[in-house]
Structures are given as C-alpha cells and as structure tokens.
N, C-alpha and C positions, 0 to 999 in steps of 0.2 A: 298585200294579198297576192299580186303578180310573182314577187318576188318570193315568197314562199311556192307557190307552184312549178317557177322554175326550179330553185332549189329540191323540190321535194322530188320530181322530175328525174332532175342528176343524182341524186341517193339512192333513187325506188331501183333504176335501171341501170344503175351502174357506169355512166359513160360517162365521157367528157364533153361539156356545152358547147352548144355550136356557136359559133361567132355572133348569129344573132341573140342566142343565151345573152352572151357576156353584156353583148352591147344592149342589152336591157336590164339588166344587171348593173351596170355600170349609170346607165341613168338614171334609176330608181334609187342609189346608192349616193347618188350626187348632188339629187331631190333632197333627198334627206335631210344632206348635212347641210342645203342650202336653207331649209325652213329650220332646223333648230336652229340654223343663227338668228336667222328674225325674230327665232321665239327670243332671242337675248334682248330681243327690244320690247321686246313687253312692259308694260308699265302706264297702261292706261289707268289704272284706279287710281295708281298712288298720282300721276297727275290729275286725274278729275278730283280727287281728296284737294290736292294743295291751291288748282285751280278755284274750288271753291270755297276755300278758306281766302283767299285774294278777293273775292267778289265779296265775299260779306265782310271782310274789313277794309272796305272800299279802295281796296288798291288797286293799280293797274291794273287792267283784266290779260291776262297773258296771253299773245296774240299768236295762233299758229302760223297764220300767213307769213308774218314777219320770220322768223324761224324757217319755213319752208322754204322763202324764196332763196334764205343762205346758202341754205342743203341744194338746192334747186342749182345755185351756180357755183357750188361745189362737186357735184356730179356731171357737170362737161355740160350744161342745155341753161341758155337762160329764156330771160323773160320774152324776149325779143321771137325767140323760136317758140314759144306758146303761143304764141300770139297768132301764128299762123295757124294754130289747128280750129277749126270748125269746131265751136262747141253748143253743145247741147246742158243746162245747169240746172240741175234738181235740186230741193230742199224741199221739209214738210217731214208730218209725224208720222202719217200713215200714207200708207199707198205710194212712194216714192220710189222705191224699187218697183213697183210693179206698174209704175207710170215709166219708169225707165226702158223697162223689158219691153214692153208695148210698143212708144216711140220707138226704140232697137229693132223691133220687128218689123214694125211699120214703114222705114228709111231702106232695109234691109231688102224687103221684099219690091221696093224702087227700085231697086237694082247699086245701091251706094254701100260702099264698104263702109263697114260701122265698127267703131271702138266703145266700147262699155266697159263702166269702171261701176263697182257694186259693193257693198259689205253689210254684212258680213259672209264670209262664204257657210256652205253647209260642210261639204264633206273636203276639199282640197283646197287652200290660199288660192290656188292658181285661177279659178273660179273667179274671182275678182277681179279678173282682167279677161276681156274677151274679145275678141275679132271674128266678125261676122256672125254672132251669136254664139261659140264654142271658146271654150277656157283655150288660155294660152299653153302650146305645149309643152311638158317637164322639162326638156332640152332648152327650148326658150326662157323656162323661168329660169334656169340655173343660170346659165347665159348673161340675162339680162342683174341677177339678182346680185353677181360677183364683180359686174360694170361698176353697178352703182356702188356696191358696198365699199368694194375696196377702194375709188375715189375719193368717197366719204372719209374712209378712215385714215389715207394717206394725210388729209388733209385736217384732219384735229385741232382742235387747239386746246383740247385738253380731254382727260380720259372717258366721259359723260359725253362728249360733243358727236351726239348721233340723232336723227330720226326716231321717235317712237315707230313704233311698230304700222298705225294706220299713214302716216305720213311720209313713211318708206313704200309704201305697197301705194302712194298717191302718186311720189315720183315714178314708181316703176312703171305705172298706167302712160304717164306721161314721152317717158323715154320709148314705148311700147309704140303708143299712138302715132308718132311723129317719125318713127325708124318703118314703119308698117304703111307709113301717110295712109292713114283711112282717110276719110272723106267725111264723116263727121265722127265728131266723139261724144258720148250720151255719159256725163259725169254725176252721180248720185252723191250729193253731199253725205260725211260721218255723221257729224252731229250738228247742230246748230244750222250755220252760215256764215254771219260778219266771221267770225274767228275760226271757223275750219280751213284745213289748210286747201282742201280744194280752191277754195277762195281766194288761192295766187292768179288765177286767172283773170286776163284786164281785160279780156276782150273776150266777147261769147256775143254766139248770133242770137240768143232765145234762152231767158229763164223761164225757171216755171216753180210755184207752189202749191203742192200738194196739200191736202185737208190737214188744218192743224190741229194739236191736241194738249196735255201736259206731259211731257216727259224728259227725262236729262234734270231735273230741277237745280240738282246742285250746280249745273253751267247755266241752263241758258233761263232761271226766275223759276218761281212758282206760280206765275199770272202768264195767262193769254196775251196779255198786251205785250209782256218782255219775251215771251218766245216769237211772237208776231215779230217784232222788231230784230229780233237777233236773223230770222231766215231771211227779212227783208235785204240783209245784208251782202243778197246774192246778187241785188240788183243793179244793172249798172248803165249809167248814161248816154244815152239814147236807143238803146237794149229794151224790146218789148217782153212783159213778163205775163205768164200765164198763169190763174191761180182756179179753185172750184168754189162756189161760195160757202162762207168762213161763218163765224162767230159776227153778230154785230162787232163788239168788242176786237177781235183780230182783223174784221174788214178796215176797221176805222184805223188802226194803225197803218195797214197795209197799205189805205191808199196814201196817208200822209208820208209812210217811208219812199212810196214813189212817185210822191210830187217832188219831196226835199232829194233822191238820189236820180229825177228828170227818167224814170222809165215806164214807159207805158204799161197800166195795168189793165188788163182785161181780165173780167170773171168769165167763165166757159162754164154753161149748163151739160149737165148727162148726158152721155148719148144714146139717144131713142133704143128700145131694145130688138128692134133691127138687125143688130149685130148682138150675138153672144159669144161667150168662150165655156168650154163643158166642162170648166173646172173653176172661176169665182162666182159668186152669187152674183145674179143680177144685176142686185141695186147696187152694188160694189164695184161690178167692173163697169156699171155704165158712165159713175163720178171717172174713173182713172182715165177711161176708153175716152170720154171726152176730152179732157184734156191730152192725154198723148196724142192722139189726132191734129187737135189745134196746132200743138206744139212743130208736130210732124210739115204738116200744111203747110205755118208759116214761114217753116226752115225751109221748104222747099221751094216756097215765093222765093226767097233772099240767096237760095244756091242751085237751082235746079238746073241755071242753062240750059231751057226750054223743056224740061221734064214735066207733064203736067201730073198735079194728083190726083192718083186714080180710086175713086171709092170699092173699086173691086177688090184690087190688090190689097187697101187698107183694109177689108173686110176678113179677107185670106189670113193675113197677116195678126190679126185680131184674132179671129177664129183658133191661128196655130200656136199662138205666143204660148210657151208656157214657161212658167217661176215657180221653180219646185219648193214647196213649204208652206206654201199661200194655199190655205183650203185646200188641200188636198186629199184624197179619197184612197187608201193600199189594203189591201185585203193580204192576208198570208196564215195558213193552218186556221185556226179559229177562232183568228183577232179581224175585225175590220178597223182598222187605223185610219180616224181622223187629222188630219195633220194641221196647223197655222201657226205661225209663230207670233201671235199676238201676246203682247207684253203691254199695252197699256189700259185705262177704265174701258175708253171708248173702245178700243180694237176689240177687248175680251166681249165686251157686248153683243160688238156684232157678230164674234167667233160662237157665244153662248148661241145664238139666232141662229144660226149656220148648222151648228151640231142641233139643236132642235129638230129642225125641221127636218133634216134627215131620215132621224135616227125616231119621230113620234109614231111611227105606225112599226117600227120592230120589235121582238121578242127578245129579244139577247138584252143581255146585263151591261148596265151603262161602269167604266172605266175612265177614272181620269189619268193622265202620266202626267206631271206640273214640274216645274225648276221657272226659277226667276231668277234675274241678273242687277247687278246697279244700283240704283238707289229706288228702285219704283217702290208704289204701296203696294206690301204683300198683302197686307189686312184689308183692303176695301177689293183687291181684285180677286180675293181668294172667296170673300161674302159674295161676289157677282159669280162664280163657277158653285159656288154651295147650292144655291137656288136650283140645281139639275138634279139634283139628290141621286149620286152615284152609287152604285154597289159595293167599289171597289176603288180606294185611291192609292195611289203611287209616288210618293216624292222620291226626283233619281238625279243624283250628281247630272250633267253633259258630256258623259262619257258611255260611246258605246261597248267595250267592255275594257276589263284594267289596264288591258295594252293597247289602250288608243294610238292614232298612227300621230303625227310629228305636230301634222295641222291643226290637230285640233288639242294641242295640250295648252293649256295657262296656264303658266310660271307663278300667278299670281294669285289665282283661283284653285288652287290646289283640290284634287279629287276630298279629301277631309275637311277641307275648309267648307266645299258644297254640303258636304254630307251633315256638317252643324249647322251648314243654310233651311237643309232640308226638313231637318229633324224640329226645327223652330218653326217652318212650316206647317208640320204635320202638327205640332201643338197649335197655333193659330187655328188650325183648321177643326181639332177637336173642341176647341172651346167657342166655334159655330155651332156643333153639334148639339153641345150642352144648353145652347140657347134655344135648339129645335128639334132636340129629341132623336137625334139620329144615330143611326148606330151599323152605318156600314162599315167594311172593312178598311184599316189607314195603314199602312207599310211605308217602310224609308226602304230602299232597295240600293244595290255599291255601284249598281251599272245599269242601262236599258237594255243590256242581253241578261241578267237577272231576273228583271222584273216582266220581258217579253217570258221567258222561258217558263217561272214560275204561273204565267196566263196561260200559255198553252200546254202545263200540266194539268190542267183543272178540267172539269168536266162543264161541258156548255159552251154555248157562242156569244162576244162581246165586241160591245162597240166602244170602242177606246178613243178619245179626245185628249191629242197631245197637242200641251200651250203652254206657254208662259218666257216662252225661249226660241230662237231660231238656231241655239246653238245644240237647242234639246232634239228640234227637229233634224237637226245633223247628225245627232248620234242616234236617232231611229232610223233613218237612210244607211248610217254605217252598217245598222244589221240589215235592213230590209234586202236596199239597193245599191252596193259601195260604188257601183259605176252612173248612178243616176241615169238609167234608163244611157246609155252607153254613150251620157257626152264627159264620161271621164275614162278616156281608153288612152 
C-alpha cells in the first residue's frame, strides 16, 4: 500500500523521489523479498500429513525440539544463551494468545521490557515478534531474517536441511529477544507442547495452561487425555505451572504429568468482574485475566528486585490490552463486522453466544463470512453456526483480494485449492438446510473484497460474523484496516 502511494506520488507529479522516498522504497522492497523466502518454507500440511501418518503407525513421533535445537546452533546462539532469557511458556487450545497479550501488558505496564512471540499473525509475519507490545520493525525483520537465513544455509548438509516456516520465525523471536535483552519474554506455544519447537527451552520461570479443548487431531490424539499430556510437555522441573479448571478428564492428567515432570501445579479461578476489557465477553476474559495475572504476579515474586504488584496498573493494563481478532466489533458503510477467529466446537460456541447476544435486539440481516483450515470438523462446527439462521452466507478463500501482499500467501493452500474447500462447505452447509427447511442465501465468493463489496451493493444494514479462521480475520483487516489501527506503520 505504502509503496504504491509513493510510486503513484512520483508518476502523478512528475518528480524525482526524495531520499526519504527511496529509503522507504528500499525497505519495503527488501521486506519483500525477505518474506517470500520464508514463504519457500512453507510446508506445514505436508509435515502435519507425514507427522501423522508416524503417530498412527506407531513410529517415532517426530520431534521438533530435537531439530530446532540443531538449526538453533547453527544459526550463531546456543542453548546456553537461552537460558539466560526470562521466560514466560504458554500452551492450551483457547485463550493462549490472549492470555499471552494480557500477561504482555500486564509486565509491560510494570514498567519491564517485554518480548512476545505469537502465531499466527493477521495482516504482516512481523506481528509475530514484538517488543514492548509493537511488531518488530521491517528494517529489523529483514536484518534479523538474512542473519539467520543465510547461516542456516551456509551450513546444510543437504538440499532440504532448513527450518519450516513456524520454526524459523521461533529462532527469529529468539535471536530478537536476547539482541534486545528484554527482561521477560512471553513465548505462546504453535501447536501441542512436548514436541513444539518452542519447547527447546530448558529453563523458564513460569508455565501456564490455558483452557483445553480437541483440536490439531492428527498431532496431538483425538482424546482430552492425549492433548492433556502433549501441553503438559511444557512443564519443567521445579518450574511452577499455571492452569484454569479443565475437564475432570484433562485435570487428572494434568496433575499426574506434573507430579511425574516435579512442577507445581496450581488451578487459578476467574477473575472477579471488577476488572473488564470493552472488547471480550466477560465470562471469557475473566478465565484468561485470571490466569495472566497469576502468571504475571508470580514472575514478578521470582524477578522483580523489589518491584511490588500493583493491582492498579494490572487493572490499566487489563483494561488497555488489546488482541485484534478476538471478538471484535468494526462497523464500515452498511456492514457492522463481527470479528473472532474461532476454529474449534467449544470456541465457535462461545463465539455463537457472543454474536447473539449482540446482535438480538437488531434489525439488520444476519451475515455469515466462514473459511476453515487443517484437519478440524467442518460438519459438526458448521451444524453449531446453522442454529443462527443467517440471511446470507459467504464461504471465502483468506485472501483479501487476488493480490494479497507476501504475508499472507500459502504456497500450499493455494487461493483454488480454498475455493474447492469452500465450495464443499457451502454444500455441507446446504444439506443442513435441507434438514430444516432453510433457504437463505449461500455464495462461494474468490476474495473478502468481493464478498464485502457485493454487501455493500445491496440495499439494507447487516450484521456480519466473521469465523472460522484467524487467517480469514486477516484478510478482513486487509480491507478494513491494513495498518491495524496504526501499530503497522
């Protein structure tokens, strides 16, 4: 976008760019070419496919950690220098990002430089890594992205022998943190735990588990008890770990993985609603708010150097926190956009609840926008969004329109390949109807600037509920907001 306006700039008026032209120009140009290379590591499916063909012929389970730490002391940093950073260790199915943001705020507003590592991003990779609450900047990721890359690749031992794509952007966090020395670093596990590559870390001051749910099947089981046990795999000895209450079923594991890995487990209830944020529902941020508090608290017992915590600041900090895509509320022309990136039973539940209660006392036409990713159940999550009885459905590739920018393309997810995800969708979806008589309107649409555009041709006002994807809610920020509210300048 920037880079178009300069350009268009130098064309419209005829001149030569002034130096600061170039040298934005130049950066944005560099950005670039720095993120299609990573795109060349793409290749999560085909590894979660082969990853779980391994687990169910009982082989090996194939171990990121072990892998990382190679890449790790092949790019200039070993374990030794992890060691020293202050960390903060997420895992869990819901709410871990936004138990991360929270904690991040809450340290933050102590007055402690804080490193945050997150995924997936919305609208820019760089998003993924942040320092003191703000993405790292284009000039830094480029920087940092051609340290690591070209180490790596000096150092091959054969033409494959690279980082996927999540496990490059873990080192980068890492190389980031420790060149920046934050003062803590607030690490949100990819998927699982025992086996993410996060999980090269030996030393951490405070885990924590977030509410758990079913999701990732093909890695981490189709039971409570084996994803229970895979997240437990964060915990480490003599390391206190914080969790919010679970499933009987995932408690009983939970406490057994941390009598057998020796780290203390505390359950932490809600917190009182005392404190709010004017954008999650209540009962949602009081489970997170709880926990990142504790989390926050106890890290501050074990590093503060007489810092005490202050419930005011925590309050402020709670209060400001914001995690763009989580429930969120955009109005623009004659759409009001619901936002959340719920992808699983439970999540879409409480997202269903969410858009209710909203939206029950409005006149406007209810709007769905849906994309799904991975191996989740489209069939039982798409029966839980049926029950709203929409006007108007939308299944739309994750692209906001055909020239999406670098970040946000898959190599592997190809815009057509979504578009026969979509299209199988929208028949799932009709053959709900057929069981209840419904006969609103269903569209498969190529882009979310398509499917916005043909809304606001229409006559009347709609309240539109975008799920199923955080990466769908990125390509409705591409149109909305491309700077997120301008913490991507």
């Amino acid at each position: 976008m920037l880079y178009r306006q300069i350009a268009g700039r130098y064309l419209s008026n005829l001149v030569r760019p002034t130096i600061a032209d170039k040298m934005c120009l130049d950066v944005l140009t560099d950005y670039k070419v720095a993120v299609d290379k990573l795109n060349s590591l793409q290749s999560n499916a085909h590894y979660i496919e082969q990853y779980g063909k391994k687990t169910k012929d009982n082989q090996h389970k194939f171990n990121s950690v072990t892998q990382t730490e190679i890449f790790l002391q092949k790019s200039g940093v070993s374990l030794e220098d992890l060691d020293k950073l202050s960390i903060i260790h997420v895992a869990g199915t819901k709410g871990k990002g936004t138990t991360c943001a929270l904690s991040e705020s809450i340290l933050r507003h102590h007055g402690y430089k804080t490193g945050f590592f997150s995924s997936p991003h919305l609208l820019e990779v760089r998003e993924r890594i942040r320092i003191n609450g703000y993405p790292i900047e284009k000039k830094d990721f480029v920087n940092y992205f051609w340290k690591i890359y070209n180490a790596l690749d000096a150092n091959k031992s054969h033409e494959y022998d690279m980082p996927l794509y999540f496990g490059f952007m873990t080192l980068m966090a890492f190389h980031v943190f420790l060149d920046k020395k934050v003062d803590v670093a607030i690490v949100e596990v990819g998927i699982g735990g025992e086996y993410d590559c996060t999980n090269i870390l030996r030393k951490k001051d405070v885990t924590a588990i977030t509410s758990l749910g079913i999701d990732h099947t093909i890695i981490l089981g189709d039971t409570i008890e084996s994803i229970a046990q895979n997240k437990a795999g964060i915990m480490r000895k003599g390391t206190r770990t914080f969790t919010v209450p679970q499933s009987d079923d995932a408690m009983k594991v939970l406490s057994e993985e941390s009598d057998k890995r020796q780290s203390e487990l505390i359950v932490v209830n809600s917190q009182p609603d005392t404190i709010g944020n004017d954008v999650f529902p209540q009962y949602i941020f009081n489970l997170n708010a709880g926990l990142a508090q504790a989390v926050s608290e106890y890290w501050m017992q074990k590093r503060s150097n007489g810092k005490i915590f202050s419930k005011e600041l925590t309050k402020i900090a709670m209060e400001n926190c914001k995690w763009p895509g989580r429930f969120e509320i955009r109005s623009r022309n004659n759409i009001c956009y619901f936002l959340d990136g719920a992808h699983t039973i439970d999540s879409i539940n409480v997202c269903n609840k969410w858009f209710e209660e909203k939206t029950k006392s409005s006149p406007k036409k209810k709007v769905l926008m849906f994309n799904l990713t991975g191996d989740r159940d489209s069939g039982k999550i798409l029966s839980k969004l049926h029950a709203q009885k929409f006007d108007l459905v939308a299944f739309v590739p994750n692209q906001s329109k055909n020239d999406s920018k670098s970040d946000n393309i898959s190599i592997l997810h190809t815009t057509d390949k979504q578009l026969i995800k979509c299209k199988e969708f929208m028949t799932q979806w009709l053959e709900l109807n057929e069981e209840e008589s419904n006969t609103e309107e269903t569209k498969v649409f190529p882009s979310v600037y398509d499917a916005i555009e043909y809304l606001e041709n229409q006559d009347g006002e709609f309240n539109m509920l975008v799920t199923g994807s955080l990466h769908l809610i990125g390509a409705v920020f591409g149109i909305l907001d491309p700077n997120l509210k301008g913490t991507l300048v």
